[in-house]
N, C-alpha and C positions, 0 to 999 in steps of 0.2 A: 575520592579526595582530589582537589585541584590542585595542579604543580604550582609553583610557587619559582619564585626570583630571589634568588641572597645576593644580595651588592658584594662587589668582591669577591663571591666563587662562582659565577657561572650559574648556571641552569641546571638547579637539579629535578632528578626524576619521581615523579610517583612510586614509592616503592608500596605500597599499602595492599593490605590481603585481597580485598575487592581487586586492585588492580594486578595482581597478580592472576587471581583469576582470570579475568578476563582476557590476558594476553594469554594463556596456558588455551582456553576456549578457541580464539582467533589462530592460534597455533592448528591444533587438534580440526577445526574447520576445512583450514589449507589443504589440510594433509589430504582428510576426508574427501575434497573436491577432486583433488587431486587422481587418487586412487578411482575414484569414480570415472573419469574422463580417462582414464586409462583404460579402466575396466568396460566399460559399456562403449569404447570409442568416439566419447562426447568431446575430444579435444579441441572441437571447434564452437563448443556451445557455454555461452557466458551463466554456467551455476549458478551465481552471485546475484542474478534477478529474481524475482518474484516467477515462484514455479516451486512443483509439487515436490520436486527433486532437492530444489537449496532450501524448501522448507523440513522436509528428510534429515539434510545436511546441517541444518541448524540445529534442532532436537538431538539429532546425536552427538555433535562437537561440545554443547552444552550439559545434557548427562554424563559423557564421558569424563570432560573437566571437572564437573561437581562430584564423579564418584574417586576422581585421582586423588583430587584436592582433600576431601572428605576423611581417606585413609593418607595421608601425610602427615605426621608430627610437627606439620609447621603448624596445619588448623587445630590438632589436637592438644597441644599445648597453650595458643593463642587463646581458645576457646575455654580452658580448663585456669588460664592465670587472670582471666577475665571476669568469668562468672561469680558474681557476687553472693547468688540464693546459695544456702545450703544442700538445697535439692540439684541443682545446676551441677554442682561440685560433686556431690555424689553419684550421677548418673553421667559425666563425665569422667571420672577416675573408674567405672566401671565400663567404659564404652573403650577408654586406653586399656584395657585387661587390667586393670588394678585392683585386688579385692583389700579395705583395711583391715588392721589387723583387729581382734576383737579382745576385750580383756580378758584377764587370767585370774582366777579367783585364790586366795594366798590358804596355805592348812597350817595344821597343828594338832596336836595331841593334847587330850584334857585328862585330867589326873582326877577322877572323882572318889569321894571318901564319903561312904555310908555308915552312919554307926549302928551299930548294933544293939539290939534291947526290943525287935520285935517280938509281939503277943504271940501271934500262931507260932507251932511247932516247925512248921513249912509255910514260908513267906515267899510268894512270886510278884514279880511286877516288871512291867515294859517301859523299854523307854523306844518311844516308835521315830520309826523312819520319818525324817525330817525334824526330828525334833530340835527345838532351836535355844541356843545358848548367846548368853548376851556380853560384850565387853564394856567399862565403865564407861567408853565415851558413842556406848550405842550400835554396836556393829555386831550385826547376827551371825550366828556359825549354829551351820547344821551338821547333824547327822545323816548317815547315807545308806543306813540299815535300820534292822529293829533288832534292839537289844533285849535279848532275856534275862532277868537277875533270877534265881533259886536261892531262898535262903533257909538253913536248916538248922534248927537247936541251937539258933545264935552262935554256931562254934563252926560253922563252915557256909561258904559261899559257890556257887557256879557264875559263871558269866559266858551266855553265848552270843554272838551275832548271826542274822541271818542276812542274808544278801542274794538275790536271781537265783532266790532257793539254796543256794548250798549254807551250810552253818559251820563258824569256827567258833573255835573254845576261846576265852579269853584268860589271860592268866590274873591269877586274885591274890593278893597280898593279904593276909586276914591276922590281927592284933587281937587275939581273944583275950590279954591280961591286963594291959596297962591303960589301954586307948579304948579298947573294946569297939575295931571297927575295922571296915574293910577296903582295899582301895583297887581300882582298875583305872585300865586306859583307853579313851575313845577317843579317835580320830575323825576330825569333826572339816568341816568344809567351809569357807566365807561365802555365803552366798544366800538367797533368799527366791523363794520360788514364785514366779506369777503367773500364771495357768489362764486360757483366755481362750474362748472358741469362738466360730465363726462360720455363717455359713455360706455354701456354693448354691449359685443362681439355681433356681429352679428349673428354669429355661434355657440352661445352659446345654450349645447345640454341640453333636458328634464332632469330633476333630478341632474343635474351638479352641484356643488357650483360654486359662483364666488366673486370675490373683488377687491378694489378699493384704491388706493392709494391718500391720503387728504392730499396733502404741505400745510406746515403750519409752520410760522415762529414766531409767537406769543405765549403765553398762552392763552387755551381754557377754558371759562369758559360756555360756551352753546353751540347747536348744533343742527340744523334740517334739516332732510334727506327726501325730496320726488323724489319719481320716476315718471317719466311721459313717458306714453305709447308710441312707434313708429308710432303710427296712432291718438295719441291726439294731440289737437288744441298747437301749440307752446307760446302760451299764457294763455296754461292751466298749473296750477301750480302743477299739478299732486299727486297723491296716497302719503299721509304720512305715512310715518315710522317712528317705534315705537322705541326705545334701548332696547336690552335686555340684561343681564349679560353673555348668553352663547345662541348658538346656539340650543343647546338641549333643552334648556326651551321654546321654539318657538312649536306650534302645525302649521298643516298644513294649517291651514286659518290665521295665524297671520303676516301682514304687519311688518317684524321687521329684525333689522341689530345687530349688536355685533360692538364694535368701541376697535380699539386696540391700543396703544402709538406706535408710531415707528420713528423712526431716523428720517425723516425726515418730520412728523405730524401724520397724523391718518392713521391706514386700517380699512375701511371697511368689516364686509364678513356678506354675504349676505345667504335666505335658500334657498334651492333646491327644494322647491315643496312640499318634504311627510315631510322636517323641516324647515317651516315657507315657505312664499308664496315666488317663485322664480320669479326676475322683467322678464320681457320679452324679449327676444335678439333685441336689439339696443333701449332697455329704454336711457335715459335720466337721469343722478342720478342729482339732484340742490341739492349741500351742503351747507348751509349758517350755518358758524362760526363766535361766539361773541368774538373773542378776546381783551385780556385785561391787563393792564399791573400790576394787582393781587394788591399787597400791597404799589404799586408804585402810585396804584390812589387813594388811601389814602390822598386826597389834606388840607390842614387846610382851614379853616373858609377866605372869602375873594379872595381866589386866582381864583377863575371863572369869570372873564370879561369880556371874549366876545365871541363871536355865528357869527353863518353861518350871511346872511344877506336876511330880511324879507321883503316881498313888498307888496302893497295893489294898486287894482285898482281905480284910480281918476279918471276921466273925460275919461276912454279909454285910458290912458297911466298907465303903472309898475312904483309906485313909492315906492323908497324905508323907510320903518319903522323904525323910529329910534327908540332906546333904551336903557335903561343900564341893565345890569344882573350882580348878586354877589351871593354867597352862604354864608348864613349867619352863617349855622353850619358847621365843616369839614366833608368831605365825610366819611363814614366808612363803613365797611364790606369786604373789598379787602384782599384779600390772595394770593399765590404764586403756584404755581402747585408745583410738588414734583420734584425736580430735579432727574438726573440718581442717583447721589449716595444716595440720601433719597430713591429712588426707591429700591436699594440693599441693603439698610442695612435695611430697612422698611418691607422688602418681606420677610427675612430673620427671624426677632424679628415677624412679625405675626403666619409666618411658627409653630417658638418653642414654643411662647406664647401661641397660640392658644385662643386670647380671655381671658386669665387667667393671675394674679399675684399668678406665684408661685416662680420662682429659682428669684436671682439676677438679670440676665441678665433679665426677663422680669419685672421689676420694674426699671432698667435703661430705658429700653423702655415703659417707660407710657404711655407718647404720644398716642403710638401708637396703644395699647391694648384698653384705655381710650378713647375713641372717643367725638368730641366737648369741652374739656378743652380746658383751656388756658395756660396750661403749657406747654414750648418747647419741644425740641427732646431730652433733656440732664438732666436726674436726677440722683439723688446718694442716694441710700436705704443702710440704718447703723442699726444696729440692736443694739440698744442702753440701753435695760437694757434686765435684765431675771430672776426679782425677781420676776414677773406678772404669772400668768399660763397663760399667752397669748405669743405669738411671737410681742414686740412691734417691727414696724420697720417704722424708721422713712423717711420718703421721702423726701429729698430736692429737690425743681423744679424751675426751674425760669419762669418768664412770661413777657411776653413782650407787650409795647401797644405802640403805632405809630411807628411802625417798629424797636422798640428800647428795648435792654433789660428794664424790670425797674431795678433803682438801691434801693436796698433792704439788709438789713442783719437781720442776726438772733442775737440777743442780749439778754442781761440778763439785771434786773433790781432791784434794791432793794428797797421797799418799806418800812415803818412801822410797826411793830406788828400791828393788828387791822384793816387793810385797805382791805376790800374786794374786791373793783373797780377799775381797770385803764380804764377808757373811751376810747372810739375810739377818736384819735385825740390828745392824750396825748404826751407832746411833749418827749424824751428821749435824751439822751446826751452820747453818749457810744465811746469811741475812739476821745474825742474834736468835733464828728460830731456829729448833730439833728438829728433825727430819729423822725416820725409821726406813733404811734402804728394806725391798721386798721382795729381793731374790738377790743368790749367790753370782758377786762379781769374780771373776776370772783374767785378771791384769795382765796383756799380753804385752810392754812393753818395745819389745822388737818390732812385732806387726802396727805398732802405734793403733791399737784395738782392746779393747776390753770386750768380754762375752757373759752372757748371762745364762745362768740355771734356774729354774726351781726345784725348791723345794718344799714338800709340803708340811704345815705346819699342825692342825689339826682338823679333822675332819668328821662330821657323823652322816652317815647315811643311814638311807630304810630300804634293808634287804628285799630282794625280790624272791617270791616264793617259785622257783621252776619246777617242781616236781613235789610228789608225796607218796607214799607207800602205804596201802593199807594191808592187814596182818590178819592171819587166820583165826585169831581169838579175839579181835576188835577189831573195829572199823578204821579207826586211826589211830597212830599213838597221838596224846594229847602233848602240841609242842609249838611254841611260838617264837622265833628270830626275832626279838624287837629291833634294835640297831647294830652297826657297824662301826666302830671308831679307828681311823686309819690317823696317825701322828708320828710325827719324827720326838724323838727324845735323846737326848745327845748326839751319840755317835747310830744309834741304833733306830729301828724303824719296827714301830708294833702297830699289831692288827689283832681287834679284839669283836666279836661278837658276843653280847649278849643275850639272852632266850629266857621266857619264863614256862613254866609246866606245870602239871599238880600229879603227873605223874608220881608214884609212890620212888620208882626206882630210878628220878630223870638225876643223880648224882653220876650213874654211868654211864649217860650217854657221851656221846666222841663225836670228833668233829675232824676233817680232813680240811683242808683248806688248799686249794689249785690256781694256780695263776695259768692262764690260756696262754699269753705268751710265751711263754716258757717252757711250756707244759710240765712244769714241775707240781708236783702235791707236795703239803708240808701239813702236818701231823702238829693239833693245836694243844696246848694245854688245858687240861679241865679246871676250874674253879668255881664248886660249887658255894650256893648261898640259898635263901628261903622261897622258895616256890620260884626257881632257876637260878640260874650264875651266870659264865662266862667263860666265853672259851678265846683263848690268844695265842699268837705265837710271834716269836721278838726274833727279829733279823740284828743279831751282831754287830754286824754292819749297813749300813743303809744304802750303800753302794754297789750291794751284791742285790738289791732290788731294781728286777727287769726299768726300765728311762720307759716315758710314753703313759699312753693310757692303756690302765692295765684292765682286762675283765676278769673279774673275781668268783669262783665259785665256791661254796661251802656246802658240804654232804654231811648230815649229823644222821650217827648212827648207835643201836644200845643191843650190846652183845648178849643180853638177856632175854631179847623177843626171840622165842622158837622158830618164828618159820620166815621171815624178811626179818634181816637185821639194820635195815637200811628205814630211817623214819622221810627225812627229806634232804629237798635240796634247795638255797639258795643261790642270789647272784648279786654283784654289784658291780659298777664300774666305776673309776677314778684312777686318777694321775700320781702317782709319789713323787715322781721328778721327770725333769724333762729337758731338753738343752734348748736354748730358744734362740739360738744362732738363726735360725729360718727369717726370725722376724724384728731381732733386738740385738743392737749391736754399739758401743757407743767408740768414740776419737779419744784418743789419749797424746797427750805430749811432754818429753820427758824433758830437763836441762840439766841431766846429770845427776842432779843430787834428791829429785822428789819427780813423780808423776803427776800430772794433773788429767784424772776422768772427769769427762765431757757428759751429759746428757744422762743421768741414774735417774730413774725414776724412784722417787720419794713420797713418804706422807707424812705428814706434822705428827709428829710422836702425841702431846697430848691427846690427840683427837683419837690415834688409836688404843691410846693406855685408857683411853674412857669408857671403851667399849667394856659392857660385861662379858665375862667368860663363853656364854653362849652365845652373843654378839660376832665374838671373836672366829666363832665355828665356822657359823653363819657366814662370816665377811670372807673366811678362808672356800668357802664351798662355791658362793653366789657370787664373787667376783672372780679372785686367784684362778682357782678351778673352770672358770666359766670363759676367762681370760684366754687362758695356755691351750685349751680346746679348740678358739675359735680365732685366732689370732694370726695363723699361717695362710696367708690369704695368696697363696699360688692359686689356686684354683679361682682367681676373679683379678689375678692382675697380669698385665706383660709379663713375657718372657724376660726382657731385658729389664724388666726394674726390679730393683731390690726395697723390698716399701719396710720400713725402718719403725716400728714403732714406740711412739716417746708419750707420758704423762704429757699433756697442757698445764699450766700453772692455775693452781685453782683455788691459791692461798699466798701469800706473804706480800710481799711490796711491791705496788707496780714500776718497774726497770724500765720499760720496751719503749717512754714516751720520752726517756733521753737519747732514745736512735732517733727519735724524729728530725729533720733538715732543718737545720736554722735559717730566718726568712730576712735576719740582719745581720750586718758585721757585729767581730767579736767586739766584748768591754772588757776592760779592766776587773771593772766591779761592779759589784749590786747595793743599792741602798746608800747610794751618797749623799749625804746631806750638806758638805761643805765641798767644794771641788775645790784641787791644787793649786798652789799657787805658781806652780810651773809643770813642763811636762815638755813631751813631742806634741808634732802636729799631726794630729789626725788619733789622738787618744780618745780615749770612749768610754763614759760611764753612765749609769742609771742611775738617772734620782731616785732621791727615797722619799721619805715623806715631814720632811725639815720645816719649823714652824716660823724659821727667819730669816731672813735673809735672800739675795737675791732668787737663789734655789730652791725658796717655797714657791715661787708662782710656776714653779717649773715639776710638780711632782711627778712621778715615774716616767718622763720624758728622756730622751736619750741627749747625752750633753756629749760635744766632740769638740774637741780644743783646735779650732781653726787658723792660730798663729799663736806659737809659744815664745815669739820677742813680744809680744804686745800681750802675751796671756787673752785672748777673744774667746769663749763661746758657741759656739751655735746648738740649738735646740730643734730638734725633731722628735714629733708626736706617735708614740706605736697605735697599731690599730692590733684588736684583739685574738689571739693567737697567734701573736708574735711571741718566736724561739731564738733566743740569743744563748749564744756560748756566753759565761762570766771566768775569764783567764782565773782570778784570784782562789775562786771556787773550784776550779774544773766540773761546771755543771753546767746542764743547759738549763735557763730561766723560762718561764710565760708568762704572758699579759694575760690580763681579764681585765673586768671592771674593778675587783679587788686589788689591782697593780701586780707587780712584776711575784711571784708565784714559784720556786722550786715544788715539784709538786713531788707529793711523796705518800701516794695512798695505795690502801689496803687493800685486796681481795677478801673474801666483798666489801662494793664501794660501800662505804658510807655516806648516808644522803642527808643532811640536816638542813630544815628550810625554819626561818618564822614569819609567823603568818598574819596579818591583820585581818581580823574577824570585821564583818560586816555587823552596826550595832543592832539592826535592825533583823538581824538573821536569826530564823528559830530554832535553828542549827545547834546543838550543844559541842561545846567544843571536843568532847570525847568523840562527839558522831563525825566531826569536822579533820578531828587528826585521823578517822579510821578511814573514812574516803580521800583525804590526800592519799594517803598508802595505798589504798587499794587503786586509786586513778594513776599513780608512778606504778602501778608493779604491771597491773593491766595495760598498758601505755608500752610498757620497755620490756615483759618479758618475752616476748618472741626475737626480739633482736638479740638477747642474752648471749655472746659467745664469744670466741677468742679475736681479740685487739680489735674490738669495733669501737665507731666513734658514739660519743655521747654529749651532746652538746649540752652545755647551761642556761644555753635561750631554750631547749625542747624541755628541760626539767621546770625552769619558771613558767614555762606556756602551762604545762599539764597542772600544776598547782595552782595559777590563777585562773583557770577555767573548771576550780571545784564550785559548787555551789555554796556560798555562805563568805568565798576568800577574799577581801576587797581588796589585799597585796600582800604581795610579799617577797621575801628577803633569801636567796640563797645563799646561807654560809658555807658549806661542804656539798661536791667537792670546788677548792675556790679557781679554778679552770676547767676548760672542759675536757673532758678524755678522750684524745684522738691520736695515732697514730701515723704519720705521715713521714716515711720512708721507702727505700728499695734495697732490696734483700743482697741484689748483686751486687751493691756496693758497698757492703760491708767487708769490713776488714777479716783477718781470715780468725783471729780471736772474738770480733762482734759474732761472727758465722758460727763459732765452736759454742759461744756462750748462751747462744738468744734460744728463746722457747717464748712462744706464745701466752698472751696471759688471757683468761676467762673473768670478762667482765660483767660483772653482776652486782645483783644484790635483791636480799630478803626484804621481809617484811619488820624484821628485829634487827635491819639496818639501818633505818630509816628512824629518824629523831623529828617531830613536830615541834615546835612552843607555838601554841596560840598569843593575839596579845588585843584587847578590842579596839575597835579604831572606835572613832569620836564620830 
């Protein structure tokens, strides 16, 4: 790159990568000479000529440089924010250690109902491994076993599963009188199987590497690699392979592959022999991939209907099994693999983070230092007081549950003198909208502090099975833990498992319940019902329950079996409460007569009263729960900072664009149409939009009274984004092309354009308003996040560069949305009040009117 001359600063320098190198190179030369003529006693002989020696000296000043420069995060980044290919981006985010993450496929339990009325005496039929169940809007869910059904004399059912050979009983609900039918539950998987082989070079030489290219048009969320020999039986499923993160961690007896992202699915690479075991020339590679469609199988409660279809043998003919199937709870656990641009900006923020919150930039990427939160990709750290000897810095995150932001804001609240509680659940009213506070406040008035608890509200989990006993007259006792439900109910805190059995005498079995913490056991109550019950036991008080994450175990045992009275054991983990001083802490200020708390994190009460019941569980497990776990982020920040965390606003009115600096003196007023006929000198108002008088030729200009004995005049013209204070208002105003603008919009933004259709465009206007949407959301959603700008010229550009648009009209929103302030100059109540706002919007934000032009 050639230096350059700027008039008026001097001569600046080349700073560019090439030239860096190069002087890094001429460095590393010196040195080398240097040392040489030391070394060999050449102090009198000019290197620097042509000779065997300073061609020596060149080669290596040149590799050395290339291999410093090469391992630097200056090239690896430069290189990695550059690269345009997909494949470029991939194999750079892997060359920085960066593996993406891959997706997570979402479950759920299916409730299937067989009716009864077969012919045979004993009816059997399978429902086999893999079998695939369908949701209305198309999304497969398998199975991950093969199910046995037995049916006998219409008046009784078995259900087994078998799974890597072992077999469990299933519990069977059976209606012989009124319904005449039977019901079970299968736990089914979002994902769909594609199985793909491949084979290794014939020619392939001793100690050679080799690899494998894996199309793949889905998100991967599992994977298994076996090799099968060129002299093994073709119905052998051959030698499995292991993953490993790199090839070098492979010894030379290890069965193991490395899997790499690539343009167009996976590579393979494989070891050579002396790193990890090389497959044989013309193996056989069988890849079987679970793909999945990540956060998309996310299904609600009810939408799974129907399944492949099931037969059972009668009389020597396939007949086929009727049935119905529904998912009584929605699916969850589903997630999204990392797209390319999360791939680049992800690889990049690990690269500088390194695991740590230290600069800004690595507290903007949470996410991604914080591993298993539930906060997004997009936070905003304010460093918000500095009377502390700590660095308080506050973290705004958003979080999102059914594929959806929540809508949430940070609010202030004023309470009583005296009040030291605001409960979880407490309704708020802030901006004409409800708010649902979601943890207990703790009003410390004195300390000018408020402190937060949780507590948990309800919860189901799926026990884990730790152990099991088998019995001298049977193999097992027959006996299943289906779930866990952990909930606060008043003052008191119960914990219930339910189990099903067909056991003759499961009315007596017991159940102990032990909290690790504590090490206490507590003795459940039995509550039987029809092929199982429930076993509970109710804490009093809920406060005499261990704070933290507690590990939970359950021992069910039936004092009737002769020789082990012991059937099994369970486990589970979860939080009942927890004090969250560690990471949440809000300002309070008193005047005597009322409190006002600073910074509660809130949710729009409709949005949560919307939720169904199982919704509610759901949102209490997958966020709350997910939240208070992962949220104490000691282990990834300074010693010295105290990292605060707050809601972003992620709903109500945007506030933050009346901090912006005003770029003119204050007015009086807005929207004058006639000006005084006296005043001071040097008064100030905005025109408005007046249809007579000398004041029409002058619309939204700024009018300032230049001598009040002579009543004069004078007009000056705004240019667009101009912020004037209005005294009469106490607001600040903006220009547009619309004129002078208090603006006063919603989370999310609302976008409304219309459109002039081209007459001649074959464009239908339904297809015309769906690619406007889809060109604004593609356009804008990766900027999506707290107080960015959004201009009205980049929203008109995107719309008039649809195909079919010959012009058009933005009406909303009628300024652009930008934010131009500094934080340390706010006042110390702007300071207490401000929370960032998340700027966005849907696709059910967005209003078209087509209208045709001529």
């Amino acid at each position: 790159m050639a230096q350059t001359d700027n008039p008026g600063q001097g001569h600046i320098p080349d700073r560019s990568l090439s030239k860096e190198l190069y002087l890094a190179r001429d460095d590393i030369r010196s040195q080398l000479t240097e040392y040489m003529q030391q070394y060999m006693e050449l102090e009198g002989v000019d290197l620097t000529k042509t000779s065997f020696l300073s061609y020596i000296v060149d080669i290596m000043s040149t590799l050395t440089a290339n291999i410093l420069f090469y391992q630097s995060s200056i090239y690896k980044e430069f290189f990695l924010t550059q690269a345009q290919l997909p494949g470029s981006v991939y194999n750079l985010s892997a060359f920085l250690g960066y593996t993406p993450s891959e997706a997570t496929y979402s479950t759920t339990n299916l409730l299937m109902t067989v009716p009864l009325g077969f012919e045979e005496a004993n009816t059997e039929f399978t429902i086999p491994d893999e079998f695939t169940f369908t949701s209305s809007d198309g999304i497969n869910f398998l199975t991950y076993y093969q199910t046995d059904v037995t049916v006998t004399n219409n008046n009784s059912a078995t259900v087994s599963m078998t799974r890597d050979g072992r077999v469990y009983n299933v519990p069977v609900i059976i209606d012989t009188t009124a319904n005449m039918e039977f019901k079970f539950a299968l736990p089914v998987r979002q994902y769909k199987i594609n199985e793909q082989e491949f084979q290794i070079d014939e020619d392939l030489q001793i100690f050679q590497f080799t690899n494998i290219e894996v199309p793949i048009s889905g998100q991967v969320s599992g994977m298994t690699v076996y090799v099968r020999g060129p002299n093994d039986s073709p119905s052998s499923s051959g030698q499995l392979y292991t993953e490993f993160s790199s090839l070098y961690l492979m010894s030379s007896t290890d069965y193991g592959y490395v899997v790499r992202k690539s343009v167009s699915g996976r590579t393979l690479y494989f070891g050579n022999g002396l790193i990890g075991i090389q497959p044989e020339a013309g193996s056989t590679v069988i890849v079987t991939i679970e793909e999945t469609e990540g956060e998309d199988g996310n299904v609600i409660s009810g939408s799974i209907q129907t399944g492949g279809r099931i037969y059972s043998e009668q009389g020597g003919v396939n007949t086929i099994v009727s049935y119905e199937v529904t998912n009584p709870s929605p699916s969850s656990g589903g997630s999204q693999e990392e797209t390319m641009q999360d791939v680049r900006a992800n690889a990049i923020s690990s690269l500088t983070a390194l695991n740590r919150l230290v600069s800004e930039d690595d507290y903007k990427n949470a996410s991604v230092v914080v591993e298993d939160s539930p906060i997004t990709n997009t936070s905003f750290p304010v460093l918000k007081r500095s009377d502390l000897k700590v660095n308080e810095i506050q973290l705004f995150v958003t979080m999102s549950f059914l594929d959806s932001l929540i809508p949430a804001r940070n609010i202030y609240y004023s309470v009583p003198v005296g009040t030291t509680l605001i409960p979880r659940g407490t309704t708020i009213t802030f901006q004409n909208i409800d708010y649902i506070t979601i943890f207990d406040i703790t009003v410390e008035p004195y300390n000018s502090s408020a402190t937060y608890n949780y507590i948990i509200d309800e919860i189901q989990l799926t026990p884990i099975l730790v152990q099991s006993w088998e019995h001298d007259q049977q193999d097992i006792y027959h006996f299943l833990a289906n779930s866990v439900t952990i909930e606060k109910v008043g003052s008191t805190g119960v914990f219930e498992m339910t189990y099903f059995s067909e056991e003759v005498d499961f009315a007596d079995c017991t159940c102990e319940m032990r909290i690790i913490e504590n090490d206490t056991i507590y003795t459940m109550t039995t509550t039987p019902g029809v092929n199982g019950g429930t076993f509970s036991y109710t804490f009093a008080d809920y406060l005499n329950i261990p704070t933290g994450e507690l590990n939970i175990t359950f021992t069910v045992s039936n004092p009737n079996l002769p020789f082990q009275q012991l059937i099994s054991q369970y486990s589970v983990a979860a939080t009942f409460s927890q004090d969250l001083s560690k990471f949440m802490l809000s300002n309070t200020v008193t005047d005597g007569t009322s409190v006002i708390v600073y910074d509660i994190p809130g949710i729009k009460e409709s949005y949560y009263n919307g939720l169904s019941s199982d919704e509610k569980v759901s949102f209490e497990l997958d966020v709350m729960q997910k939240m208070i776990s992962s949220m104490d982020l000691i282990d990834y920040r300074m010693l010295t900072d105290f990292v605060n965390i707050k809601l972003c606003n992620t709903t109500g009115i945007i506030g933050n664009m009346q901090l912006n600096e005003v770029t003119k003196d204050d007015v009086l007023d807005v929207g004058v149409c006639s000006l005084p006929g006296s005043g001071s000198t040097g008064d100030r108002y905005l025109i408005g939009h007046p249809e007579t008088g000398i004041e029409a030729s002058h619309k939204d200009e700024i009018a300032v009274l230049n001598d009040s004995t002579a009543v004069t005049w004078i007009y000056s013209q705004p240019t667009t984004n101009d912020v004037i204070y209005v005294d009469s208002k106490d607001k600040k105003y903006f220009y547009s092309s619309t004129g002078w603008i208090y603006p006063q919009y919603e989370i999310p933004l609302k976008i409304e354009v219309e459109i002039i259709k081209t007459n001649d465009s074959s464009i239908s206007e339904a297809d015309i308003m769906r690619d406007v949407k889809d060109a604004l959301l593609e356009a804008f959603d990766d900027r999506f996040g707290p107080n960015i700008t959004l201009y009205r010229s980049e929203i008109i550009e995107i719309v008039q560069g649809v195909d079919g648009v010959l012009n058009c009209r933005l009406i909303k929103p009628e300024t652009s949305i930008f934010f131009d302030f500094d934080i340390d100059d706010f006042t110390q109540e702007q300071l207490l009040q401000f929370a960032p706002e998340y700027i966005y919007f849907t696709e059910s934000d967005i209003t078209v009117r087509v209208i045709t032009g001529d």
